[in-house]
N, C-alpha and C positions, 0 to 999 in steps of 0.2 A: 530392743534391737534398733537402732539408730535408723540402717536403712528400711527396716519395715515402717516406722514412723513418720519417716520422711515422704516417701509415697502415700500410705494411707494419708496424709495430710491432704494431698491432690483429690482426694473422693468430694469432699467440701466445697473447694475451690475450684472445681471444675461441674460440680453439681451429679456428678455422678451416682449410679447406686453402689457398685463394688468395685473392688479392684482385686484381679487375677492377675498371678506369678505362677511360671510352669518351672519345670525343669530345661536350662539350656534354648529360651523363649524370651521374647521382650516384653517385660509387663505391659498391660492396658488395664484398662478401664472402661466401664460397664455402663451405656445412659442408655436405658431403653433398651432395644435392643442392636444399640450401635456399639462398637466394638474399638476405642481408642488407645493405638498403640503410641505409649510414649519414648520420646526420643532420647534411648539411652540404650547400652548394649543390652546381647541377650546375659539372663543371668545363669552364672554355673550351676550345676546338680549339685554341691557340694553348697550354693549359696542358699538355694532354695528347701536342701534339708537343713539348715542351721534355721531356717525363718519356722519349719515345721517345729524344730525343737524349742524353741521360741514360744509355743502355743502350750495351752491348758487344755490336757484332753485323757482320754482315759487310751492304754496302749489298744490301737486296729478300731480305735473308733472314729465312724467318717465326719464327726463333725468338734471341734475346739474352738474355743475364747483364745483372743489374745485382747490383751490391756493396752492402751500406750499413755500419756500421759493423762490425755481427758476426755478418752473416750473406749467403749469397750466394745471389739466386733466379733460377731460371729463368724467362724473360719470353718469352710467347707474344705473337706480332702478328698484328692481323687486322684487315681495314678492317670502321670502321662509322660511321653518320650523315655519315659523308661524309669523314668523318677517321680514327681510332684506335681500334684496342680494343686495351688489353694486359692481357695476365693475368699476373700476378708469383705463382709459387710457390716454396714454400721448398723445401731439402732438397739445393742443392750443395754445403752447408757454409760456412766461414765464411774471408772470405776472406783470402788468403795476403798476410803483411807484404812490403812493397816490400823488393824486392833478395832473397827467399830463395824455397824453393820452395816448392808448396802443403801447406799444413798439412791434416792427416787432418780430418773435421768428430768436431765435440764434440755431441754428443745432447743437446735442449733439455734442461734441468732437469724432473727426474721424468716428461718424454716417455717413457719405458719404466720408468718405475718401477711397474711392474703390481702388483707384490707385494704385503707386508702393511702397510709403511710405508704406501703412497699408501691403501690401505683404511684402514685407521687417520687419515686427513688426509679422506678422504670422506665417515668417518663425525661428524668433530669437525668439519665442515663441515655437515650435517645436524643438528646437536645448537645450532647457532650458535656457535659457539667461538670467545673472543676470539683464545687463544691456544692454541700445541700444543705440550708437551714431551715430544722424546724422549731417553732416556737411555740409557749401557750401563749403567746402575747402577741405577736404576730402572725400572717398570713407567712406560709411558706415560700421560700424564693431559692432560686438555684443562680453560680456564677455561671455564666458561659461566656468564654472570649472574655474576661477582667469584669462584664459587669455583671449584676443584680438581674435579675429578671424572676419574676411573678410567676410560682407555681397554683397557687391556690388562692382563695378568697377570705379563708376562715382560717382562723388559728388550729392549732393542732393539739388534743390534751392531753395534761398530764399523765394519764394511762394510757393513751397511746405510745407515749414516747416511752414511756416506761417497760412497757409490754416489748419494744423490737429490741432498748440496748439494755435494760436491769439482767434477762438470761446472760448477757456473754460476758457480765462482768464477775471479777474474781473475788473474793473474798477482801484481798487489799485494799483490788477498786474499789468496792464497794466502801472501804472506813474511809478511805483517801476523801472519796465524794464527798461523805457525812462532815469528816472533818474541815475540808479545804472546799467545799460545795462545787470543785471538778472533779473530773477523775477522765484520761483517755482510754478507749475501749477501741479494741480491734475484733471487726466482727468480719463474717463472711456464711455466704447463703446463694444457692443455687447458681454456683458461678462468679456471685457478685461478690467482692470484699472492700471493707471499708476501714479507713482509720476515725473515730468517732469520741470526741468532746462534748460530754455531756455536764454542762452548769448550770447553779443556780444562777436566778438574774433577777430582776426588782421584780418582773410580773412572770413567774413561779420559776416554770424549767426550762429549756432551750437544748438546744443541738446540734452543735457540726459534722456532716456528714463528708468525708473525703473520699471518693470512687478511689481504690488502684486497679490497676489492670495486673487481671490475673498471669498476663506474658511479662519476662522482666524487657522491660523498653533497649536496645541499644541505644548507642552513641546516633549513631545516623538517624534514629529514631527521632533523639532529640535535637536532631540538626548541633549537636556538638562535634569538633573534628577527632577523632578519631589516634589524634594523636595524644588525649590525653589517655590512650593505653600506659603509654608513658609512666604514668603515677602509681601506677602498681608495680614498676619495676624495681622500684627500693626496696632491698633488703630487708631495710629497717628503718626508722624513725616516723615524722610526723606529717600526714596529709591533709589539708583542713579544706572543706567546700563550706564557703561561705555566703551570707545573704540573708537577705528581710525573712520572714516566714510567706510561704507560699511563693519561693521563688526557685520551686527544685531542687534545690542541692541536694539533698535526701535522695533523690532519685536519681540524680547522676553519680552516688557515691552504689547504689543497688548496679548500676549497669556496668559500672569498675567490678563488683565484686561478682558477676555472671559474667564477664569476661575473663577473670579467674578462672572461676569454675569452670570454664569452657576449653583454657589452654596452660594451665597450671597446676601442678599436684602438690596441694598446699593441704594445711588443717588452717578453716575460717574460722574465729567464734565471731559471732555477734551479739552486740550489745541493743537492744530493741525496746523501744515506748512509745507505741507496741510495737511487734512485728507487723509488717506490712508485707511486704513478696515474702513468699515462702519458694526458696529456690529446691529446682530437683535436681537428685545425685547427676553428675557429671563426672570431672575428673577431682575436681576437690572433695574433700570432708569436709563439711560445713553440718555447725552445731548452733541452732538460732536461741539464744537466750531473752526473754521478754522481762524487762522489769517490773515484778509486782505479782508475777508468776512463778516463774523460776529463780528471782535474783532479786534481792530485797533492793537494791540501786544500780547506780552504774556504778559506784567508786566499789562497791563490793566485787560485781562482776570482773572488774578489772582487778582487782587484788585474787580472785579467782584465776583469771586467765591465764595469770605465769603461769601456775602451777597444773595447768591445761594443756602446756606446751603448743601452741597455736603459734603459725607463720604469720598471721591477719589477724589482725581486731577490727572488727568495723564496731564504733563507738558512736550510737546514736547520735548522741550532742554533750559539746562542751558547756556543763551549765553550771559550776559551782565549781568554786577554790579546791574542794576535795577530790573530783573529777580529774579536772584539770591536774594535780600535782601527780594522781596516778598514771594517767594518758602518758605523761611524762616518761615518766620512771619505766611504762612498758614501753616508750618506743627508745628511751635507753640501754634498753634489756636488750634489743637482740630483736624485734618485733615490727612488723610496719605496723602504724594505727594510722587509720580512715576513720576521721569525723566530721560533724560541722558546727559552727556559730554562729549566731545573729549579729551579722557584721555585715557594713553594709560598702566595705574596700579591706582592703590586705593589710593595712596599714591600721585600721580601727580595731581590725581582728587579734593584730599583736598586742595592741596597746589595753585590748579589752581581758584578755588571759594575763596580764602581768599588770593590772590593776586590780584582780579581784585577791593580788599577795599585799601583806602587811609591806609596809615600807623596808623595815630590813629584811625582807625575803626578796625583796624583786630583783638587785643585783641580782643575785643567783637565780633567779627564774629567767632574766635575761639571755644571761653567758648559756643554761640550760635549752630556753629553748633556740636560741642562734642556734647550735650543735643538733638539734635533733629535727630540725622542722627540715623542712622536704621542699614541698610547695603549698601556696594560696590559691586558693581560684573562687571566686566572687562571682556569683551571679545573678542577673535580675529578670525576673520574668515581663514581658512587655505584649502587648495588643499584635499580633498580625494578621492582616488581610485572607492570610490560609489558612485550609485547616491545620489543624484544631481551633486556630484562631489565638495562639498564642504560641511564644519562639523565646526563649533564652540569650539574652548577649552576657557579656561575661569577660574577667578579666585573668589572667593569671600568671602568675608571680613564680617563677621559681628559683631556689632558694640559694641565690650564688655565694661567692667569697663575698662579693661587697656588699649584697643584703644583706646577708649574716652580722657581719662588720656595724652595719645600721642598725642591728637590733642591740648586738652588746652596748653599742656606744649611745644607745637610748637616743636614736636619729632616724625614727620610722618616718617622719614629717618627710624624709629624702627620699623614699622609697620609689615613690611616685617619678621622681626623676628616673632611677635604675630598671624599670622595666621601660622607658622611653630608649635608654640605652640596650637593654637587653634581648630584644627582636630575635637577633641573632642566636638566643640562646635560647631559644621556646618561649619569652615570654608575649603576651597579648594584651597591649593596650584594652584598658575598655570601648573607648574609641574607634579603635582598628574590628572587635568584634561588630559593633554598630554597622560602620563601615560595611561589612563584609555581607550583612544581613540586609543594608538598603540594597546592596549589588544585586543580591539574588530576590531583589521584592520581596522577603519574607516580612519586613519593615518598612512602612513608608519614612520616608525624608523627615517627614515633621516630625512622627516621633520617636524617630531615631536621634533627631539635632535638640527635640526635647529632655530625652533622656541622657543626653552627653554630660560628662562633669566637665567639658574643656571646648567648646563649641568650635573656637578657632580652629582647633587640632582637628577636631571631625570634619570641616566645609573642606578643609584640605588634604584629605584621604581621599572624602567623596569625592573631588577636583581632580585624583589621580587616580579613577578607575577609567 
């Protein structure tokens, strides 16, 4: 049952022991003996017996299993308000594939990792740490605020590192590694979740450690304005956040689609490698799909999702030709899709999806994607003076008659001029975000005027606050 699932997922991520659903009551959640109700209505008597029928149990008996995907809880029963109370705890393990017998339980990720690993991830969590590398070959180190900084003295070994991410990974992961010597892994453990790259390297294994925050961040959050609610107003077609790696975009395509859920009665799927937020019931249906778990790719996923009839795709990333031509064709369908690229302007972004087509495909990838694409938005992650100690500038393009007109006529090179022209029409120089970010000191001058692609343009923005 989708909505049991989706909450039981918050036991993890919030580090919980159980989670209790009454009849005509707002679920919470159980740490200790604290009592946390989450924000979402109360649920019907009528909702809360379909979650009991839901369960494995013998009829008037007070205690049931219920299964979900990769894990198995024990479910207490007890009448209340006149209907149900069930309390679903974790800890039977995880349950056994049809037709064999039951498999041993696998320990959440870094659930016992007491050691110096997890201190080490406590204290670059405390420090705010974008990122966490551990190495057998290096002394551990955490980013904070763009740089490097020194967690430890000693290298970290190969069974340690083995020991926190080999549990949470899947069976795919797991050949993915062997064969291509990475594989990414999304873990999560007593509140904490991480997106996690685990490779080999010349001196043995290594590890990148990504914090998310278990809250999905808003717009404001990210000191982005608020008017890119905007982009989830399409219908249908194609929304691309683009940029380096590590420069967000992934996370501002997460706070479009909880701003969804927040004021939209849509069906989301998502496309995930891996999943990172794990959004709760609101007003949308959202169905998180991880590749390597539930969905052998994204071009699979996405040849899935028609037939899912979903309003939203949110589409991890454009990374291959096969991808790409599907994204297409579902935001042809009738569909909006939210993705991103490694693109580092709106104009390399085009040029980078209609080069990875054979020569005589591209016309037609052109005229196609002119017609379906929506908006660009480009952004770069840059050093400020506040916390967190790093701020977003950002460009964005949307997608008028005469940039469309640019892309058919294979004249991206011009694009650059039509959002100088198009202010008026939402779109945001890179410049003018710069600008906007030295005003409010989130950026100092220098590298704001470093970071510029047009310097002249930026000293005379800033000239005009």
């Amino acid at each position: 049952m989708a909505l049991i699932d989706s909450l039981l997922k918050l036991i993890a991520l919030r580090g919980a022991d159980a989670l209790i659903v009454e009849s005509d009551g707002v679920p919470f959640l159980l740490k200790g003996s604290d009592e946390l109700p989450l924000k979402m209505p109360p649920l019907d008597a009528e909702v809360v017996t379909a979650m009991l029928a839901a369960t494995s149990r013998t009829d008037g008996a007070p205690r049931a299993t219920y299964e979900s995907d990769s894990e198995r809880f024990e479910v207490v029963i007890a009448s209340a308000r006149g209907g149900h109370r069930l309390t679903f705890r974790p800890g039977m393990g995880r349950p056994a594939p049809s037709g064999t017998t039951e498999m041993p339980r696998i320990q959440p990720p870094l659930a016992q990792a007491s050691g110096h690993l997890a201190e080490l991830l406590d204290r670059a969590a405390k420090m705010g740490a974008s990122d966490v590398f551990f190495s057998t070959s290096a002394p551990a180190c955490a980013r904070v605020s763009g740089a490097l900084r020194a967690l430890d003295t000693t290298p970290a070994s190969e069974a340690d590192l083995l020991s926190v991410v080999s549990p949470g990974m899947s069976e795919a992961e797991r050949e993915a590694f062997e064969q291509h010597g990475s594989a990414d892994v999304g873990l999560s453990a007593a509140g904490a979740r991480y997106r996690v790259n685990l490779f080999k390297q010349n001196g043995g294994l290594a590890a990148a450690f990504r914090p998310i925050n278990t809250r999905v961040p808003t717009l404001l959050d990210l000191h982005l304005p608020t008017s890119f609610h905007e982009l989830t107003a399409h219908r249908h077609g194609l929304v691309l956040m683009a940029g380096t790696a590590g420069s967000g975009k992934s996370t501002t395509l997460v706070s479009l689609v909880e701003h969804l859920n927040r004021n939209s009665d849509k069906h989301i799927v998502t496309l995930e490698d891996p999943i990172e937020y794990v959004y709760a019931p609101r007003r949308c249906l959202i169905h998180q799909r991880e590749v390597g778990r539930h969905v052998s790719s994204f071009q699979a996923g996405l040849r899935a999702a028609l037939r899912e009839s979903p309003d939203v795709i949110l589409l991890g990333e454009m990374r291959d030709r096969e991808t790409i031509a599907a994204a297409l064709t579902a935001a042809e369908t009738g569909h909006l899709v939210l993705s991103t690229i490694h693109s580092a302007s709106a104009a390399m972004a085009i040029d980078r999806i209609i080069d990875v087509f054979s020569e005589h495909q591209q016309t037609q990838v052109r005229y196609q994607l002119a017609n379906v694409l929506r908006a660009i938005v480009t952004q770069t992650m840059l050093p400020s003076p506040k916390p967190p100690g790093r701020v977003v500038a950002f460009e964005r393009v949307n997608v008028t008659a005469a940039v469309s007109t640019k892309i058919r006529e294979n004249r991206t090179h011009q694009i650059e001029t039509e959002i100088q022209r198009g202010r008026a029409e939402g779109m945001v120089p890179f410049e003018l975000s710069l600008a906007d970010l030295a005003k409010q000191r989130l950026l100092s001058s220098e590298v704001a005027a470093g970071a510029s692609r047009d310097p002249s343009f930026f000293a005379q923005l800033l000239r005009e606050a």
